[in-house]
C-alpha positions in Angstrom: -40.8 31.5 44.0 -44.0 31.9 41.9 -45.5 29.1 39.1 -43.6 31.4 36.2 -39.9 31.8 37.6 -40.3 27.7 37.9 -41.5 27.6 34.1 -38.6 29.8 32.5 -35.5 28.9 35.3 -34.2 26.2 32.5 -34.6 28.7 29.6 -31.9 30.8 31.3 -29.5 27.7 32.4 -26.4 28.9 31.1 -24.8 25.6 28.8 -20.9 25.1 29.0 -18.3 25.2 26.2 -18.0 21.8 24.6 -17.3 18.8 26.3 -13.8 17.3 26.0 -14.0 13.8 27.4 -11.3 13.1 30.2 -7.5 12.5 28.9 -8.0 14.4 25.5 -4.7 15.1 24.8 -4.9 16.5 21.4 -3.9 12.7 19.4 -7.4 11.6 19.1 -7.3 10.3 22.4 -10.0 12.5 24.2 -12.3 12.4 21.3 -13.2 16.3 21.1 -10.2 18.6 21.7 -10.1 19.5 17.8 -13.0 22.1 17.1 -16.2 20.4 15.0 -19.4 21.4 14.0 -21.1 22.1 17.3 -24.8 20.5 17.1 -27.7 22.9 17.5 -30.8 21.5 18.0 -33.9 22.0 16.0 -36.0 20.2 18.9 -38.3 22.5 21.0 -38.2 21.6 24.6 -40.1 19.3 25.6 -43.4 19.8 28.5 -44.3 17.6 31.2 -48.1 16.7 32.1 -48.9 19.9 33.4 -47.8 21.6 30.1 -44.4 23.1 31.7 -41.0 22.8 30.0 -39.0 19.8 31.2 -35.6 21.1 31.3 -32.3 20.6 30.0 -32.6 17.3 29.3 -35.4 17.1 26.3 -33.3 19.7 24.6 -30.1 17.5 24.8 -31.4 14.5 23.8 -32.9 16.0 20.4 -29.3 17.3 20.1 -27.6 13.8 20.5 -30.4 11.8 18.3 -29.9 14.6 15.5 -26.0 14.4 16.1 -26.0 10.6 16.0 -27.9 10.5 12.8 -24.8 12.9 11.1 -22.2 10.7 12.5 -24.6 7.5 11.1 -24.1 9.7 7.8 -20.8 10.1 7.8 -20.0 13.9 9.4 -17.7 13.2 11.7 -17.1 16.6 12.7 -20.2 17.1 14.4 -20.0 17.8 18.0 -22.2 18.0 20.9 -22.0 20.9 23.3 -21.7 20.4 27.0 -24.4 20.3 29.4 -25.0 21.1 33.2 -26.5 18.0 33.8 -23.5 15.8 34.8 -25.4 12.6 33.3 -25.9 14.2 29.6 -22.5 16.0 29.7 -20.8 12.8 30.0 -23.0 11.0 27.1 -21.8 14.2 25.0 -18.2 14.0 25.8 -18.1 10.2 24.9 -20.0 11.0 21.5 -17.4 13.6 20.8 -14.5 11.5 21.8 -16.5 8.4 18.9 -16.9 11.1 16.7 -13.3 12.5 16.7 -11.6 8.7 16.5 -13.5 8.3 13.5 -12.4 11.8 12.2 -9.2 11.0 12.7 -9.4 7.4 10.9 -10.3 8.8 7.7 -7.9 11.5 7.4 -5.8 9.1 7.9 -6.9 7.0 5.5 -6.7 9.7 2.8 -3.2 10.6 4.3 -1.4 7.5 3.5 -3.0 6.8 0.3 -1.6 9.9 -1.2 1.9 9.4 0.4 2.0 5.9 -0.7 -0.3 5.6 -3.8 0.5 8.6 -5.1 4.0 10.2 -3.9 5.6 6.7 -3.1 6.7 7.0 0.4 6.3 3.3 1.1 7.1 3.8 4.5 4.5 5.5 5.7 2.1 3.9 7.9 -1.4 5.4 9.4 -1.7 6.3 13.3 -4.3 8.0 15.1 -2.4 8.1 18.4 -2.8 5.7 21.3 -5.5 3.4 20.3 -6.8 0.5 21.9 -9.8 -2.0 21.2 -11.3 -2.0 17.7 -9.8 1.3 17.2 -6.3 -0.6 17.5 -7.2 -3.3 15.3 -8.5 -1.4 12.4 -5.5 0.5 12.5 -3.4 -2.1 12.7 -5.3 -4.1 9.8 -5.2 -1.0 7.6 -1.2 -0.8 8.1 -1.2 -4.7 8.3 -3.0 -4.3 4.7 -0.4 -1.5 3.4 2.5 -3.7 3.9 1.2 -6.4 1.6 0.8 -4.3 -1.2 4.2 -2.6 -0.5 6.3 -5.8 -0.2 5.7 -7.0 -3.6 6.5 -3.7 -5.0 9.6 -3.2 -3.2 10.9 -6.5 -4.0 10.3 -5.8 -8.3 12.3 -2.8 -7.8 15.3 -4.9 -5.5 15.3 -7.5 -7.9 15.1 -5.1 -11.2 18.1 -2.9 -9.7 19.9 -6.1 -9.4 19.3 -7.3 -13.0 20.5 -3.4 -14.6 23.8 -3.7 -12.3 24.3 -6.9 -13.9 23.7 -9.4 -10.7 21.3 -12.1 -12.4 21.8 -14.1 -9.0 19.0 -12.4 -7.1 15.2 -13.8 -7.3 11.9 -12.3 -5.6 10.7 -13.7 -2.2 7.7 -15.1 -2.0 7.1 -15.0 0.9 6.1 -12.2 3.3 6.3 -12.9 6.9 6.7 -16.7 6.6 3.7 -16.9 4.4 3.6 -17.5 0.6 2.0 -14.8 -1.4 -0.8 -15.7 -3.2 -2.7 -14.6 -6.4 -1.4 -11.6 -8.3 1.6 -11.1 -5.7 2.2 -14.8 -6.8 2.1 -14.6 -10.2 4.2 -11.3 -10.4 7.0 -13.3 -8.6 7.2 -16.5 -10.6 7.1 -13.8 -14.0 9.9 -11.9 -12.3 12.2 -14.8 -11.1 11.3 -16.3 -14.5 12.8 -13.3 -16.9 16.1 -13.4 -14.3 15.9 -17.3 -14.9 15.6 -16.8 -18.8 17.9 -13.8 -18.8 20.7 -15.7 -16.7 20.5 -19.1 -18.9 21.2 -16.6 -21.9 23.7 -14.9 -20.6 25.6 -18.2 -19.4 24.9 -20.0 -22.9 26.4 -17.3 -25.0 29.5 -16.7 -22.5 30.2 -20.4 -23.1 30.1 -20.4 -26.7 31.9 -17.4 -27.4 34.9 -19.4 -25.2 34.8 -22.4 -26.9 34.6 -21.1 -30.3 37.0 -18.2 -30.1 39.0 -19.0 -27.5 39.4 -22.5 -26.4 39.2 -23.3 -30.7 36.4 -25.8 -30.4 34.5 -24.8 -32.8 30.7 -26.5 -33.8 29.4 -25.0 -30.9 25.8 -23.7 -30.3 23.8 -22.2 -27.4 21.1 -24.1 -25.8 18.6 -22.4 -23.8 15.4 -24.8 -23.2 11.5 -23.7 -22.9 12.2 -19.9 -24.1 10.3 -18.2 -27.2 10.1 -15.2 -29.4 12.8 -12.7 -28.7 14.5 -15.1 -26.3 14.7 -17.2 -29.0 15.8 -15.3 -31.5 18.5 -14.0 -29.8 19.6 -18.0 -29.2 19.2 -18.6 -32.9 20.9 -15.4 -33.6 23.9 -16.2 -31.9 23.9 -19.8 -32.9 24.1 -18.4 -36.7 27.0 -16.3 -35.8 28.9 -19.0 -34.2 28.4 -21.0 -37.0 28.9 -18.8 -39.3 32.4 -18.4 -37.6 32.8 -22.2 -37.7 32.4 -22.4 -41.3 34.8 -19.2 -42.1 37.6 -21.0 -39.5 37.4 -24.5 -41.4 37.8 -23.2 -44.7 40.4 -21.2 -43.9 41.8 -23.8 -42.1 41.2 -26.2 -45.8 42.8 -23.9 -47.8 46.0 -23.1 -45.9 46.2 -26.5 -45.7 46.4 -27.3 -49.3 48.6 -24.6 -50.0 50.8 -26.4 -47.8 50.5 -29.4 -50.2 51.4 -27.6 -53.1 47.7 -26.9 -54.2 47.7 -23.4 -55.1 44.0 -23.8 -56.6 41.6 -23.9 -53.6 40.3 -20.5 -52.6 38.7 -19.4 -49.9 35.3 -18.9 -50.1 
């Protein structure tokens, strides 16, 4: 073999379909089963010292610095293409497999915050198939984050549901896996358990003056509810008029009938 078929035998190396690293499986575990943006390198090969093209190598290398610099950018559907030397083929399959875990993260990042965020479907939780390392725990943090910001939520609506039905018995928890809440989750609870608090005081306060004045006849009665304001306490004041409006309509009745009884046909009732 002369000087020349040594120069060009790397130009015609034929290059293999895309490397998929080993247990790709299609979930994000192989890291290059989905079809990406396949790299093409703007790199010229490389010489050695005596000015002849160095192979396979050179021209893979360019490939993976100008693929790493995408991913570094955020394209995480670049790809690398395989390679007949073992050695590079394996650094290509491994990018791939980076590239595609990060590929998959974000989707599923915008996945679940339309489901959840936007179509309420507070159930749904992000996966990118079997993961393990850091992958694992920035899934898990990311559903681990979700479920905080659900809770809350949830328990408004358990609690509201309650209070329309009529059950004023049932408060927020505030507490989410044997930890308090904190912050805004905090202070939406104590507002929430506070309005059932102030709602079910009411409730009971008028109850028991509409049964002592009108039925059990005791009549000077007024509702009592402590700490509340504006509409809360109109409503007490309200119904404190009525009932004593009541009271004063009873006892003069009661005056009159009783001096008619005496023979005092003069007193009216007013």
């Amino acid at each position: 073999m002369d000087s020349q078929d040594v120069t060009e035998a790397p130009a015609n190396r034929s290059r293999r379909s895309p490397r998929t690293p080993e247990g790709g499986n299609g979930d994000g575990d192989g890291g290059g089963s989905r079809p990406g943006t396949t790299r093409k390198s703007s790199r010229g090969r490389g010489r050695n010292g005596n000015g002849k093209a160095s192979g396979a190598s050179s021209l893979d290398l360019g490939e993976l610095l100008d693929a790493l610099k995408d991913l570094r950018d955020g394209d995480f559907s670049v790809r690398l293409p395989g390679s007949a030397d073992p050695v590079i083929d394996e650094i290509a399959g491994a990018f791939n497999g980076i590239a595609e875990r990060n590929e998959r993260l974000a989707s599923e990042a915008v996945r679940v915050s339309t489901t959840i965020g936007r179509e309420g479907q507070m159930n749904e939780r992000a996966s990118i198939g079997r993961a393990t390392g850091g992958w694992a725990t920035i899934t898990s943090s990311i559903n681990a984050l979700i479920t905080d910001l659900v809770s809350p939520t949830t328990e408004v609506a358990r609690v509201l549901t309650a209070v329309a039905e009529g059950d004023l018995q049932q408060k927020m928890t505030l507490e989410i896996d044997g930890k308090s809440v904190q912050g805004e989750f905090l202070r939406i609870g104590t507002t929430v358990n506070t309005l059932v608090d102030q709602l079910g005081a009411f409730a009971s306060e008028v109850t028991r003056v509409a049964r002592e004045v009108g039925t059990e006849g005791r009549l000077g009665g007024q509702a009592s509810v402590p700490g509340v304001g504006g509409t809360w306490k109109d409503l007490t004041d309200n119904v404190n008029f009525m009932a004593s409006n009541l009271t004063g309509q009873v006892r003069n009745i009661a005056d009159v009938t009783t001096a008619v009884a005496k023979g005092d046909l003069s007193r009216k009732i007013t």
